[in-house]
C-alpha positions in Angstrom: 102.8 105.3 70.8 104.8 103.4 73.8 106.6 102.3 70.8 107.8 105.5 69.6 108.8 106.4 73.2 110.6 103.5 74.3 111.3 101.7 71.2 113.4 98.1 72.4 112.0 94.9 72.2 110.8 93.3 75.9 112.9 90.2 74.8 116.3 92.2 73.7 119.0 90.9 75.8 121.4 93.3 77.1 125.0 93.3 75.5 128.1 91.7 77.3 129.4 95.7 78.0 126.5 96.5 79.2 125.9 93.5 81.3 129.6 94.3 82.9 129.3 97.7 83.3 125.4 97.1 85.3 127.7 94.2 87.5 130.3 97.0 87.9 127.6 99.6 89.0 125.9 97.1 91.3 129.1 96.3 93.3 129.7 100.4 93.6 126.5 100.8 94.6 126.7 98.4 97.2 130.2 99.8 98.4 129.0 103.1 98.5 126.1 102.4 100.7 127.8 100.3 103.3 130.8 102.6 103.4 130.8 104.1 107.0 132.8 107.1 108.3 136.4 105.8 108.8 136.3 102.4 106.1 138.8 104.2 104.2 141.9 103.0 106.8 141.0 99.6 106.6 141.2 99.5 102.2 144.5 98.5 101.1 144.9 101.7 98.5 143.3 104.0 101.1 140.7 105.4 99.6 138.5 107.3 101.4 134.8 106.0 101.1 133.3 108.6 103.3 130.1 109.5 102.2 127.6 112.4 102.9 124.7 110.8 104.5 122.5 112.4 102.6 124.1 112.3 99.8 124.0 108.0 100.4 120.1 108.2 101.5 119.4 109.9 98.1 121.4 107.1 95.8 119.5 104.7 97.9 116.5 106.3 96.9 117.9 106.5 93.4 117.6 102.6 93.8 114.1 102.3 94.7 113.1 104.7 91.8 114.9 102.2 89.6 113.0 99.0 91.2 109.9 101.0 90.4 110.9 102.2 87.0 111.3 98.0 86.4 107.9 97.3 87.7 106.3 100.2 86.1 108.2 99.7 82.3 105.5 99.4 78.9 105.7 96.2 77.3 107.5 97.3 74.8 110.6 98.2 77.0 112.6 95.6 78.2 112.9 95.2 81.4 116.3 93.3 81.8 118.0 96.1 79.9 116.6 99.1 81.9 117.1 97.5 85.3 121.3 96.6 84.0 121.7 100.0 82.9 120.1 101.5 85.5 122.5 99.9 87.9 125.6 100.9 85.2 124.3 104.7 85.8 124.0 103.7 89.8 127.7 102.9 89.9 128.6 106.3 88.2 126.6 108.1 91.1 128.5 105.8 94.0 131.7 106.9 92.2 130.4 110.4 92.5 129.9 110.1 96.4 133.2 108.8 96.7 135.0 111.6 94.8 137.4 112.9 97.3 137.3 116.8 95.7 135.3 118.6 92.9 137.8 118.4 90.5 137.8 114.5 91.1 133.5 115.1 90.7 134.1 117.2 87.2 136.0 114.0 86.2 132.9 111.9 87.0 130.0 114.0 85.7 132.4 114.1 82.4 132.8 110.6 81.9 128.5 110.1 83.2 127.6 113.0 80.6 129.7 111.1 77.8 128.2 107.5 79.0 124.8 109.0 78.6 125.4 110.7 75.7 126.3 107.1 73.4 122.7 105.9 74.4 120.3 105.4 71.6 118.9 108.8 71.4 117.3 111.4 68.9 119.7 114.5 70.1 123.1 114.5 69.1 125.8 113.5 71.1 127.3 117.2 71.5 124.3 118.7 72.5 123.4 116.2 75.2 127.1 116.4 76.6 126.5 120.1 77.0 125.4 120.0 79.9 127.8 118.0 81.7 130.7 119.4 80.2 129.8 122.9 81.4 129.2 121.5 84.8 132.6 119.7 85.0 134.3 122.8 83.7 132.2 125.2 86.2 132.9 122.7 89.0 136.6 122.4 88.3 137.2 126.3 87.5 135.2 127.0 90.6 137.2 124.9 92.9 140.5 126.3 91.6 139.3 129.8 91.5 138.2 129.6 95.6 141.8 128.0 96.0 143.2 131.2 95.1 140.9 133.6 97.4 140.4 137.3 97.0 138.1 138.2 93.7 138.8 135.0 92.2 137.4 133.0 95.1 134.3 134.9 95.2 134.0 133.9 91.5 134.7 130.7 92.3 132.0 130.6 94.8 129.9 131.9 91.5 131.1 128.7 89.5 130.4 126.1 91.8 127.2 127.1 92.4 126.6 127.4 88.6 127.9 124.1 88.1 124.6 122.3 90.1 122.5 124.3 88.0 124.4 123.3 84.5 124.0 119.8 85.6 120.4 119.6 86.6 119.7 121.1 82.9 117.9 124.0 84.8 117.7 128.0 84.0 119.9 129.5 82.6 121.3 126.3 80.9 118.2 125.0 80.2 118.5 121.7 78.8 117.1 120.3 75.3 114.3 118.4 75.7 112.4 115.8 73.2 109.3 114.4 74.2 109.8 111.2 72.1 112.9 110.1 73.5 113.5 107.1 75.2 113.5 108.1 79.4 116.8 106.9 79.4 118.3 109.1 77.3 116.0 112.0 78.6 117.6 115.2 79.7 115.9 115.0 82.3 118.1 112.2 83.3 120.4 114.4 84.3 117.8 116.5 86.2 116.3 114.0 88.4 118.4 111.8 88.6 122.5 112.2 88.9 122.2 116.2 89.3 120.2 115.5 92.9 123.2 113.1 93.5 125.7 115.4 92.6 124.1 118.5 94.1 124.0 117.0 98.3 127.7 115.2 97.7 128.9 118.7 96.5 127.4 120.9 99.6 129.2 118.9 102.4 132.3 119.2 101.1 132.5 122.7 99.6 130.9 124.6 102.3 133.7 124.3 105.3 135.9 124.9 102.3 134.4 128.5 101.4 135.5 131.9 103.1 132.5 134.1 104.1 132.3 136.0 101.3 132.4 133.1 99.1 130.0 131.0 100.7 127.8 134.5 100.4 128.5 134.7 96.3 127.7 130.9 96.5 124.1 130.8 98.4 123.1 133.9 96.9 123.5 132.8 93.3 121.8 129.5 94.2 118.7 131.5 95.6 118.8 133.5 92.8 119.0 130.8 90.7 116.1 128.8 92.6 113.8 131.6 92.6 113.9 132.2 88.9 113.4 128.2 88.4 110.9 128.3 90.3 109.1 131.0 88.5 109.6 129.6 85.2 108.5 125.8 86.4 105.8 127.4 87.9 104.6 128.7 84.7 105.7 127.0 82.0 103.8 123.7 83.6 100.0 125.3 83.1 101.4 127.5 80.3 102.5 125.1 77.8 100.2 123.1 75.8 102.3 120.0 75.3 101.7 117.4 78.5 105.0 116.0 78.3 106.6 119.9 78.2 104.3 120.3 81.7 106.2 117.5 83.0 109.5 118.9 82.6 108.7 122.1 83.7 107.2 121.0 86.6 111.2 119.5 87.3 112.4 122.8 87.0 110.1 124.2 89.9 111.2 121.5 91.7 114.4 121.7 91.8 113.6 126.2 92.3 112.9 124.8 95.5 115.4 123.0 96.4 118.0 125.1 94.9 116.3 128.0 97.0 116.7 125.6 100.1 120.3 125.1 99.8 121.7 128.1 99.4 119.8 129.4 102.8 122.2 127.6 104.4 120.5 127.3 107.5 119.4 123.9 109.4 115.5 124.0 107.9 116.8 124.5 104.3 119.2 122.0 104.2 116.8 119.9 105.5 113.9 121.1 103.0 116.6 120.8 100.1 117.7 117.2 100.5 113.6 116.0 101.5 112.8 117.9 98.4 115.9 116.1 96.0 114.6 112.8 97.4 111.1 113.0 97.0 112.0 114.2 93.3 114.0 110.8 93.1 111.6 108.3 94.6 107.9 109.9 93.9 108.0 112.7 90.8 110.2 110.9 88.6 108.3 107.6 89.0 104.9 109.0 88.5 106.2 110.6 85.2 107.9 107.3 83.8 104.2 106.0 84.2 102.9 109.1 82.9 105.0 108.5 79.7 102.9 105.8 77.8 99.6 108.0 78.0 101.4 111.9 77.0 100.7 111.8 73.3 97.0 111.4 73.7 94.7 114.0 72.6 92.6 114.1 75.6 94.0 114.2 79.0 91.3 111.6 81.2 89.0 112.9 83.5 89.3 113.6 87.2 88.5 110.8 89.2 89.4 110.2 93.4 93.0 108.8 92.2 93.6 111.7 89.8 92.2 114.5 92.8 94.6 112.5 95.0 97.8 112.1 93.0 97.4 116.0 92.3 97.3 117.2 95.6 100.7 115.3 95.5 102.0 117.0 92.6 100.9 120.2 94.6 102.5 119.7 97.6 100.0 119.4 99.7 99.5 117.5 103.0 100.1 115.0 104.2 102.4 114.4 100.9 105.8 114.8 100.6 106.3 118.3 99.5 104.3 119.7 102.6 107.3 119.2 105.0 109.8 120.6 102.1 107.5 123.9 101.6 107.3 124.2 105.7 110.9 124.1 106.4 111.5 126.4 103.3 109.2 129.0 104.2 110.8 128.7 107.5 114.0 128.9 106.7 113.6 132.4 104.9 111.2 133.9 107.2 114.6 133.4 109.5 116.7 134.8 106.8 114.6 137.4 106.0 110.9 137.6 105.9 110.0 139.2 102.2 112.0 136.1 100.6 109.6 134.1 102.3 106.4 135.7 100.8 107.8 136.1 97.8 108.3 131.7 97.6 104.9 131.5 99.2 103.5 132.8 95.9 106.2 130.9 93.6 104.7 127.7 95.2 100.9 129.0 94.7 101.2 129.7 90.8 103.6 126.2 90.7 100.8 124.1 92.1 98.5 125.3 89.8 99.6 122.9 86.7 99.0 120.0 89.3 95.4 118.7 87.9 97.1 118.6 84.2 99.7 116.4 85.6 97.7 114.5 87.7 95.3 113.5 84.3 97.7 112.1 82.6 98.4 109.5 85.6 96.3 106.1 85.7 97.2 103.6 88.4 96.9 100.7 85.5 96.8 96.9 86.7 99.4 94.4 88.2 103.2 94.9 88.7 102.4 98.2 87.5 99.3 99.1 89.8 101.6 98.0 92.8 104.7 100.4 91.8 101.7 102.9 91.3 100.8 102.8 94.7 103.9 102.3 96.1 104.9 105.1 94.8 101.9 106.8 96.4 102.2 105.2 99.8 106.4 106.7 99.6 105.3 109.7 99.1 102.7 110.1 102.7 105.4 108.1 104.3 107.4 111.6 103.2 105.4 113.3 104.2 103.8 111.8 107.4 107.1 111.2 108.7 109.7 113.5 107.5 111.7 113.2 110.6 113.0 109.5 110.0 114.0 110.4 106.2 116.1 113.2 107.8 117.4 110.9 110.5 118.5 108.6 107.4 120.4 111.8 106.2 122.2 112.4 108.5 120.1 115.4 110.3 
């Protein structure tokens, strides 16, 4: 079965390009994150490497999700390959931080979507470059439409905001997903890994860049948007009777959340937004690269302490990392406006209840990959536990 889902030999070399472009991405990866506010003057061509904080915490916690993805790979994956082209897609994402404009990101995500696309993969390459394309477009469009003002920067407001939700692969662009292709090739990729990215460098610098009736299209649409994705996640995660389905959905109410988050605008959404992005990065999409190996079994295992514990995870409950990001949610729209907030207080009930399904397909296994396991777990209550340095490292 591991076979089917990650089908390259554990002693497959990667290929010269490959092995350049993973040298490439860890040198951008390495710029990105020591690039300080100002570095830009001292660079010959005078770029400027300013980078959102947050936006820098989350690729760093794009590289511990990749260390853990090594440690936690089948034996059937090699490990040489996923960790060089894990640090190829790493140096797309420190390219994206640096992107000076969104017309600059649209160029990005396009070239990202089409270097994702020519991985070995069961979808075609048009269908899995939907995605991005109609994210680079949106993002491009929409930035050119709010440069104009009036009704067209309203809809531009629209488009940008539609152009984070086309490249997460969420409602209503929902992306194609097949269960038995390899994670790297995934869809969901895209939707927990570069669309977080993408989503906290965009804010920063479109925001001061919005009138107030654009930034009010903008938020709107993204709580919209985040409510609906919520919803669906919610549901489609206890609905559906294929495991691997449950996973994805259970993405989508994720990033609901987060999506919801952002477009509140105020301090505690942000801040419940970018906690939310990272623990997605660091802790959900870790548990589900170990989940992988076990989803094609025909009985999920039973509950045991580490299932009861790694569910209450899943739920969002304390002291794990989604507590703090349902807090300062709740709080943020009981500020904006008190019925939002009871209506995401039961969004999150019916989302937690898939949790246990989730949580039975998880087994800690032994070694390298009981450690990641853990570590994974102990990430996740240090999330939690101690929100308040994460946000520090984000800049809030």
């Amino acid at each position: 079965m591991s076979s089917r889902l990650s089908p390259v030999s554990r002693r497959t070399a990667p290929s010269g390009w490959l092995l350049g472009l993973g040298l490439l991405g860890a040198a951008g990866t390495v710029l990105a994150l020591s690039a300080s506010t100002g570095a830009a003057s001292r660079l010959p061509l005078a770029l400027d490497l300013r980078v959102p904080p947050a936006a820098r915490a989350l690729l760093l916690g794009c590289l511990v999700a990749l260390a853990l993805a090594v440690l936690m790979a089948p034996a059937s994956t090699s490990r040489r390959e996923l960790l060089v082209a894990g640090l190829a897609a790493l140096g797309g994402l420190a390219a994206l931080l640096v992107a000076p404009d969104p017309l600059a990101a649209a160029v990005v995500v396009l070239l990202l979507g089409a270097g994702h696309a020519m991985l070995p993969g069961r979808r075609a390459f048009a269908l899995r470059m939907r995605g991005p394309a109609l994210a680079a477009l949106l993002l491009g469009a929409g930035w050119s439409f709010t440069r104009a003002g009036g009704a067209l920067g309203r809809v531009g407001g629209l488009c940008l905001a539609l152009a984070v939700v086309a490249a997460a692969g969420l409602l209503p662009y929902l992306a194609d997903f097949d269960r038995e292709e390899p994670a790297a090739s995934s869809s969901l990729a895209w939707t927990a890994f570069f669309a977080p990215v993408l989503a906290l460098a965009l804010l920063p610098r479109v925001l001061p860049a919005l009138t107030v009736d654009e930034g009010t299209v903008f938020a709107a649409t993204l709580i919209a948007l985040g409510l609906l994705n919520l919803a669906w996640g919610g549901v489609g995660a206890w609905r559906t009777a294929d495991l691997a389905d449950a996973w994805r959905y259970s993405f989508v109410a994720d990033w609901g959340l987060a999506l919801a988050g952002m477009g509140l605008l105020l301090r505690d959404g942000r801040e419940a937004a970018y906690l939310g992005l990272l623990a997605m990065t660091v802790v959900r999409l870790p548990l589900y690269l170990r989940a992988r190996p076990g989803l094609l079994r025909s009985s999920p295992r039973r509950l045991g302490p580490t299932t009861v514990l790694v569910a209450l995870l899943l739920a969002g409950m304390a002291p794990f990392s989604g507590f703090p990001v349902r807090l300062l949610t709740l709080r943020a729209a009981t500020g904006l406006w008190w019925p939002l907030a009871l209506v995401l207080l039961v969004l999150l009930l019916l989302a937690a209840v898939g949790s246990f399904r989730l949580a039975r397909t998880l087994e800690a296994g032994r070694g390298r990959t009981a450690l990641a396991f853990y570590a994974v777990l102990a990430l996740s209550l240090a999330l939690g536990l101690a929100p308040g340095g994460f946000l520090t490292l984000g800049g809030y």
